[in-house]
Backbone as CSV, one residue per row, in Angstrom:
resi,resn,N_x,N_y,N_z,CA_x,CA_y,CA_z,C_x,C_y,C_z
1,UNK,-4.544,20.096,-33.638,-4.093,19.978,-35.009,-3.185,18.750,-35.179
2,UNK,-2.642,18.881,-34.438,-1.465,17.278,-34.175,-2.263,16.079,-34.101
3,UNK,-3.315,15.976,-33.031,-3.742,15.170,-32.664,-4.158,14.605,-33.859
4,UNK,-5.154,15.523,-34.742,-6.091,15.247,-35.268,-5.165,14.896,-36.702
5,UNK,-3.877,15.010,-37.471,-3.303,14.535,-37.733,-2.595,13.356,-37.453
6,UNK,-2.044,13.108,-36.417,-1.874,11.786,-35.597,-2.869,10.959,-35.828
7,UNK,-4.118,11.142,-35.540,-5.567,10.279,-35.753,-5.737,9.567,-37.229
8,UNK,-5.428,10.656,-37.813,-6.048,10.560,-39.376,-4.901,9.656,-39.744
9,UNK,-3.104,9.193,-39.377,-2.666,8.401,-39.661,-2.723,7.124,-39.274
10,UNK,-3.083,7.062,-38.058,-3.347,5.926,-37.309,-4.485,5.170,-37.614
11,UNK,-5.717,5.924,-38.196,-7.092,5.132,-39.018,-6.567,4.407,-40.237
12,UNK,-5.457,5.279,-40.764,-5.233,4.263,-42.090,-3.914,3.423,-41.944
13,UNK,-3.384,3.272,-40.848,-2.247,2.228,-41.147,-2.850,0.810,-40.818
14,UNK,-2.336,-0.054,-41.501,-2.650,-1.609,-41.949,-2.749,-1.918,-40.319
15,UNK,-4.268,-2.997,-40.293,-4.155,-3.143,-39.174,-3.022,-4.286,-38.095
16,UNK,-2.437,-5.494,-39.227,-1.268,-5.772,-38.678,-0.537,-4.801,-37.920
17,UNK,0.004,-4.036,-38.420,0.952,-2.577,-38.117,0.455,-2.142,-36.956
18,UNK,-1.021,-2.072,-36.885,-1.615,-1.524,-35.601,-1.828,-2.934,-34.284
19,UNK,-1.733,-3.709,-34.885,-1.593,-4.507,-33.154,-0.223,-4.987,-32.948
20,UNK,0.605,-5.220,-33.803,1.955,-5.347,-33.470,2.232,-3.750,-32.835
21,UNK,1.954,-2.533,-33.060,2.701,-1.159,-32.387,1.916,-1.441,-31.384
22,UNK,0.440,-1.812,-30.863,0.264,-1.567,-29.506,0.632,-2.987,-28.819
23,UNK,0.922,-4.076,-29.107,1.736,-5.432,-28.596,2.836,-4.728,-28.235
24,UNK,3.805,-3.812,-28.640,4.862,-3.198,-27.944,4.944,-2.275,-26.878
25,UNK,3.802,-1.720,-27.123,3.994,-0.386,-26.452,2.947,-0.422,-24.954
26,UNK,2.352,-2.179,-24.887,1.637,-2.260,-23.677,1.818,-3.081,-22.746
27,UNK,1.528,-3.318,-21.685,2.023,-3.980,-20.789,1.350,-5.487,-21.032
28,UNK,2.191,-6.433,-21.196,1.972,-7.927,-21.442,1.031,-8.399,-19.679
29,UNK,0.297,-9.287,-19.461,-0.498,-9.870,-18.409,-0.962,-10.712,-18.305
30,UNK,-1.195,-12.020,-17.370,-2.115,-12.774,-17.521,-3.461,-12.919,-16.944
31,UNK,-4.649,-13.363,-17.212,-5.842,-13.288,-16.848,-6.226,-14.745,-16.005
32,UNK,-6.719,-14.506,-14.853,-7.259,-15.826,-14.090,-8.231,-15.844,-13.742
33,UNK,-8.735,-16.426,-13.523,-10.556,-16.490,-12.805,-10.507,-17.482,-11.695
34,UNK,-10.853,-16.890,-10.679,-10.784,-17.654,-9.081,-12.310,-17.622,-8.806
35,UNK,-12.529,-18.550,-7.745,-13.805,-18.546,-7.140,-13.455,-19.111,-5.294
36,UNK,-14.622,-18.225,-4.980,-14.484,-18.049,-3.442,-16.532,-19.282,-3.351
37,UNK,-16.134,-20.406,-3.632,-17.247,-21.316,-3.847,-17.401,-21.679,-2.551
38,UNK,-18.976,-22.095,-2.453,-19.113,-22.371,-0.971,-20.385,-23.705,-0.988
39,UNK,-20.642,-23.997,0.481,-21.805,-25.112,-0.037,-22.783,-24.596,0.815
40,UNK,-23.547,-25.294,0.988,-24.844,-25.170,1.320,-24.967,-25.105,3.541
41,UNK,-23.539,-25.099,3.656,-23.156,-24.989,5.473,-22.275,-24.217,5.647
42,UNK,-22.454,-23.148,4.466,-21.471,-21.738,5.376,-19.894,-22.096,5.231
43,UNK,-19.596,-23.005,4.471,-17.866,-23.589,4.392,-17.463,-22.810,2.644
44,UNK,-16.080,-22.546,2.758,-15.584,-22.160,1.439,-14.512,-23.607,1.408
45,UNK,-14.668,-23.500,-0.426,-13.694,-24.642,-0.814,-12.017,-23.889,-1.080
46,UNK,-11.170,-24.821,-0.602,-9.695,-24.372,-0.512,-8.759,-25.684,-1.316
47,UNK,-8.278,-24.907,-2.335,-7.565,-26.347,-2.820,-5.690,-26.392,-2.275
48,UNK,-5.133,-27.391,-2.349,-4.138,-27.469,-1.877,-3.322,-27.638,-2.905
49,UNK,-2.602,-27.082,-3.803,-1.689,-27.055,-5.132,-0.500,-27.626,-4.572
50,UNK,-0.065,-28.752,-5.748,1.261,-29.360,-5.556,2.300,-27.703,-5.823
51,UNK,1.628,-27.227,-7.144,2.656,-26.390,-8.046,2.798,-24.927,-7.267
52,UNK,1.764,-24.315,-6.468,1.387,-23.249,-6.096,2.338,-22.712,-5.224
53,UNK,3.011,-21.629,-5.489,4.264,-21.093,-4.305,3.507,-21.561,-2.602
54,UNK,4.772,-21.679,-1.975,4.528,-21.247,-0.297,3.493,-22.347,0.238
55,UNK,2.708,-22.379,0.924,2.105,-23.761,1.541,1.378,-24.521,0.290
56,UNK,0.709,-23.971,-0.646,0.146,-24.336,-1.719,-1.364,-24.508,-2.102
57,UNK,-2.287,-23.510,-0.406,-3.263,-23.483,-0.465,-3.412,-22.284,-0.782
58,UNK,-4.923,-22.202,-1.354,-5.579,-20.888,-2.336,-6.936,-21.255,-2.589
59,UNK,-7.360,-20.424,-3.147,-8.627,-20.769,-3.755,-8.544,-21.525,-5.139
60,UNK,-9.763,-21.868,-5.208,-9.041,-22.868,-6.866,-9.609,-21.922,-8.329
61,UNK,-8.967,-21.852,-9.345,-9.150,-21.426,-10.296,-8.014,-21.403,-11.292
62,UNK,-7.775,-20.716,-12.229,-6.845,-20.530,-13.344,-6.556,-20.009,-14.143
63,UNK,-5.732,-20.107,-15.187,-5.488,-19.315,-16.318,-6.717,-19.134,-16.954
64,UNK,-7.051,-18.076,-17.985,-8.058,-18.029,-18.781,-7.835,-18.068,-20.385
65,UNK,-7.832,-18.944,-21.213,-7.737,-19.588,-22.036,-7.782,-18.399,-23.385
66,UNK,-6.882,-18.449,-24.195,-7.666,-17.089,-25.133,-9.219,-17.554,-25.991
67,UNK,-10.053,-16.595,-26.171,-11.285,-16.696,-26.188,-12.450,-17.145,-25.337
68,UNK,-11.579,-17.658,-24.346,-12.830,-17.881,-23.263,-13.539,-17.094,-22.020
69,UNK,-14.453,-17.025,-21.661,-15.351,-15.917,-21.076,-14.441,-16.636,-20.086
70,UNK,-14.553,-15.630,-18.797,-13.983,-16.249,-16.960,-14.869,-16.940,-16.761
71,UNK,-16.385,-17.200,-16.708,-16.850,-17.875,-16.030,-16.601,-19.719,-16.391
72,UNK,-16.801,-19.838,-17.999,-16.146,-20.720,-18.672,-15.325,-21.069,-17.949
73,UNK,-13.639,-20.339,-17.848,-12.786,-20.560,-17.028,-12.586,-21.429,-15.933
74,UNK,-13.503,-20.797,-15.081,-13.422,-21.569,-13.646,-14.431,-22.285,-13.549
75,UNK,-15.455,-22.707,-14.563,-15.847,-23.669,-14.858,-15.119,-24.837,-15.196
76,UNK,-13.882,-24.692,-16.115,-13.466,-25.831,-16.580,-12.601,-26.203,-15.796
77,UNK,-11.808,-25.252,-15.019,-10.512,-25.204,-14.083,-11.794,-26.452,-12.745
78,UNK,-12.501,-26.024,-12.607,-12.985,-26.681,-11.394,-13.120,-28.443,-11.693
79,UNK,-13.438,-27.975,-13.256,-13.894,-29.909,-13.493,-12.795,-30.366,-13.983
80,UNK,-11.828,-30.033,-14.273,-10.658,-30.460,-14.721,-10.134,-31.106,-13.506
81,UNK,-9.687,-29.899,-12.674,-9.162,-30.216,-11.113,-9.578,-31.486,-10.439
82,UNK,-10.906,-30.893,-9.894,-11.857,-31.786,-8.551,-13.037,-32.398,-9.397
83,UNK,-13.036,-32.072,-10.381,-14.319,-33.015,-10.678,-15.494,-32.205,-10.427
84,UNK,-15.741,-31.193,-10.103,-16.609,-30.409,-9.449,-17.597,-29.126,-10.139
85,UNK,-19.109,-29.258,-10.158,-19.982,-28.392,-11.139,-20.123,-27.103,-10.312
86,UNK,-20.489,-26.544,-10.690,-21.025,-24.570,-10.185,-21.873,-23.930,-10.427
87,UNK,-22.794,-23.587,-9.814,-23.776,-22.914,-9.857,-24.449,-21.322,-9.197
88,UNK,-24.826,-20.865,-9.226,-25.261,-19.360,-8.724,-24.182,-18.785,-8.926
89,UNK,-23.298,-18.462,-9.997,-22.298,-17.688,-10.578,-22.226,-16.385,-10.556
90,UNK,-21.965,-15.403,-9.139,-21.787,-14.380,-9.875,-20.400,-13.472,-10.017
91,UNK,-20.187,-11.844,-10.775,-19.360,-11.615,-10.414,-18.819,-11.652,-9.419
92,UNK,-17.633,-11.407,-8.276,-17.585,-10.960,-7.096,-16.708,-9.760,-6.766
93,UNK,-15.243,-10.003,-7.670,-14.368,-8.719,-7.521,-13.012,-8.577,-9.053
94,UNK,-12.550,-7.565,-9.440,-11.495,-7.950,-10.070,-10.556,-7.199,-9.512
95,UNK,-9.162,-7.848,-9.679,-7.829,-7.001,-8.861,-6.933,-7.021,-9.742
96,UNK,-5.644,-6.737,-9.722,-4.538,-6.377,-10.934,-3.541,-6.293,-9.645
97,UNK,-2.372,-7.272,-10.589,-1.241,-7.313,-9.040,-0.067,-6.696,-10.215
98,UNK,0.680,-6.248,-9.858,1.783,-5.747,-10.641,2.906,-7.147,-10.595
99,UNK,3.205,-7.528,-9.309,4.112,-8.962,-9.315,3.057,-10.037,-8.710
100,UNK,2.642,-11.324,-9.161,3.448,-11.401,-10.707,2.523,-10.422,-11.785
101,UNK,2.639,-10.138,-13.014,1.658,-8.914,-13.593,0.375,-9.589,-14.264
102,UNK,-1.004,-9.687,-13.608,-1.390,-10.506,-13.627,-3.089,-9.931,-13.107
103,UNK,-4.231,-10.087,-13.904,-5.616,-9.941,-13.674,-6.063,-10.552,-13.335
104,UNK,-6.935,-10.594,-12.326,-7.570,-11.250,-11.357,-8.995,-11.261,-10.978
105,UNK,-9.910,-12.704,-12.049,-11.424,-11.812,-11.514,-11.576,-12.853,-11.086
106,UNK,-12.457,-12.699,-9.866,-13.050,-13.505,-8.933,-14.063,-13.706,-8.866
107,UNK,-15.195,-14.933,-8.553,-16.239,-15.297,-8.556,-16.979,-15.559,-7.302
108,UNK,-18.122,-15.464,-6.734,-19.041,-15.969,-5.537,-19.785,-17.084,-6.683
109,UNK,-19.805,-18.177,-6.015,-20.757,-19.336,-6.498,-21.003,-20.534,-5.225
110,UNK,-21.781,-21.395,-5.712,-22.390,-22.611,-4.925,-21.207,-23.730,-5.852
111,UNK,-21.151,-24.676,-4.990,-20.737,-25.768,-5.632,-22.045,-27.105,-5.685
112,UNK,-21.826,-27.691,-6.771,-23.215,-28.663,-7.204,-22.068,-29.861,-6.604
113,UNK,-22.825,-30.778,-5.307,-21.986,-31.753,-4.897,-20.916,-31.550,-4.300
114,UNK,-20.102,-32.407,-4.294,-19.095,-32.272,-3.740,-17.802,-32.964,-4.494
115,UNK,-16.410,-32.469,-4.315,-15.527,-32.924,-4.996,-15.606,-34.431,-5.175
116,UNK,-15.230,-34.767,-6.934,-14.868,-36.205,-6.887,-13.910,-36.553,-7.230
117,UNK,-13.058,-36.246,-8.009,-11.185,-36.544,-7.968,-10.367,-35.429,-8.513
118,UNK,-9.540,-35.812,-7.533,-8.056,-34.729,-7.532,-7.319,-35.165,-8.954
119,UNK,-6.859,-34.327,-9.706,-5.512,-33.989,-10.575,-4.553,-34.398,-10.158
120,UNK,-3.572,-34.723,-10.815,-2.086,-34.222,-10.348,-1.691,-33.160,-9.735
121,UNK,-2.425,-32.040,-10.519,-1.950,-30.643,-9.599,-2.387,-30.379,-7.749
122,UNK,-3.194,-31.091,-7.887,-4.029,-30.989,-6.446,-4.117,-32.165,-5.233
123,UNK,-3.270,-31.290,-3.932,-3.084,-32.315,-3.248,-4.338,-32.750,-2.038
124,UNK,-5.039,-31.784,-2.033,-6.259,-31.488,-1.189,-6.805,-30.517,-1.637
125,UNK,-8.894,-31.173,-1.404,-9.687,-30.483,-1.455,-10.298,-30.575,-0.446
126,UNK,-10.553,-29.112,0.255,-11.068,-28.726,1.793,-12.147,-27.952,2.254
127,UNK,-13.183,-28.198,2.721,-13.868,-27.339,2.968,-13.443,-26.238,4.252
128,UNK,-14.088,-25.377,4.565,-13.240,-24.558,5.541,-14.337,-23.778,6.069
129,UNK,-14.809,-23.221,7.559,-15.095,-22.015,7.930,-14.859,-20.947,7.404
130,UNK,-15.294,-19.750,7.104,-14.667,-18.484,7.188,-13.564,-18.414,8.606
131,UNK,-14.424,-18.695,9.608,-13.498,-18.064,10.829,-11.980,-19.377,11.237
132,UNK,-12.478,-20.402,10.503,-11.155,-21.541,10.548,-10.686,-21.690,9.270
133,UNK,-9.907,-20.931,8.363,-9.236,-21.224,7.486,-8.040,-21.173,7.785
134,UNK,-7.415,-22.247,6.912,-5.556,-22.265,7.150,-4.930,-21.022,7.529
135,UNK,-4.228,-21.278,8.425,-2.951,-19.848,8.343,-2.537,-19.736,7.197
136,UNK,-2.135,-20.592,6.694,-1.307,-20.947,5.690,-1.537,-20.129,3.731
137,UNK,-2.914,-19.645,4.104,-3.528,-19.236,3.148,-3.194,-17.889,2.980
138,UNK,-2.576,-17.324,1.533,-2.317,-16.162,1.492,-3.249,-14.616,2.233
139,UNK,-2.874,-14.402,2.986,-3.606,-12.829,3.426,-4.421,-12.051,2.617
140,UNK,-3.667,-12.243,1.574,-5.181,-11.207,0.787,-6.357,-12.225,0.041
141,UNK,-6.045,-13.487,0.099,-6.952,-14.516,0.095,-8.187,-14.791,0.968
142,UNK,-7.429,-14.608,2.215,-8.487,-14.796,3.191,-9.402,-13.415,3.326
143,UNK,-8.675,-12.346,3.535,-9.533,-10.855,2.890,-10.353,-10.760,2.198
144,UNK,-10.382,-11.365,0.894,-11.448,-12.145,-0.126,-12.768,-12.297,0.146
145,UNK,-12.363,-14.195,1.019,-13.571,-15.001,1.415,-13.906,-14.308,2.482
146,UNK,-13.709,-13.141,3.625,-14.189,-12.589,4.580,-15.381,-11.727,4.082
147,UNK,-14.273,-11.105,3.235,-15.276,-9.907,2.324,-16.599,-10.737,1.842
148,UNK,-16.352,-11.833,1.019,-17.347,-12.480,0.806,-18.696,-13.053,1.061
149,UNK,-17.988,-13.468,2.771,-19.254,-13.758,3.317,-19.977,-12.582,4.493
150,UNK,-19.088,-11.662,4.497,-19.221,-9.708,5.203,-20.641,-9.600,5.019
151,UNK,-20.923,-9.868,3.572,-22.285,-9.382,3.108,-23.202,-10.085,2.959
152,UNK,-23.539,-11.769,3.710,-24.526,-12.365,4.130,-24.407,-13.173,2.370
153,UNK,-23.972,-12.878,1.189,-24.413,-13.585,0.363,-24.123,-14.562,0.309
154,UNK,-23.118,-15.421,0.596,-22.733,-16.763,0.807,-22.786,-17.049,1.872
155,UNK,-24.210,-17.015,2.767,-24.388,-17.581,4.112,-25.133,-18.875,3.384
156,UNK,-25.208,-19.867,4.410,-26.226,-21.194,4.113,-27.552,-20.791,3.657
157,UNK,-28.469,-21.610,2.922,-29.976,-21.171,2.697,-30.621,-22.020,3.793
């Protein structure tokens, strides 16, 4: 009876009213789109961030822009960066970190070529083994690209 009172007010309040009350009452986040990209010899790409906490290697990707799909995303994050196209796009995983508070979807793809110029933000672009990647690379990063290539889909053709 409540509910269904509750309901019946909430259909008619102005919808301003209704995204400002749930803008309060929800948890604020940001959205990124990463990719665990690889080439055609079994190597994943690792970028080296000037800005990026702690050694400053990661996978490369970024914020996600409002209105833009993820794949978009790390589409543009890649050519912005390295200069660099993408292809065989697919999902791969999404995660949610509480610190910093922050969504996380990740991509398996090919890279078309190979990097042609660094940003400002980027101090190196690296190809890498699975089994020789930096220490330096966050732990649940490398968990990732393991997982990644676990399942034969990003082996060489």
């Amino acid at each position: 009876m409540l509910s269904d009172l509750l309901g019946a007010i909430w259909r008619r309040t102005p919808g301003g009213l209704k995204r400002w009350t749930m803008s309060i009452t929800n948890a604020r986040f940001a959205v990124t789109a990463g990719g665990i990209i690889t080439d055609g010899n079994g190597r994943v790409l690792l970028l080296k961030h000037r800005f990026r906490p702690g050694s400053g290697w990661g996978m490369p990707g970024g914020y996600i822009n409002a209105g833009e799909q993820p794949v978009e995303a790390l589409q543009r994050e890649l050519r912005e960066e390295i200069g660099l196209e993408l292809d065989q796009i697919e999902l791969f995983k999404a995660r949610a970190f509480k610190e910093p508070q922050q969504v996380e979807i990740v991509f398996r793809c090919r890279a078309i070529g190979q990097p042609k110029q660094l940003n400002y933000e980027i101090e190196k672009a690296e190809w890498f083994l699975p089994s020789e990647l930096p220490p330096q690379l966050p732990k649940d990063q490398a968990e990732l690209i393991h997982q990644a290539f676990s399942d034969g889909a990003t082996q060489p053709d």
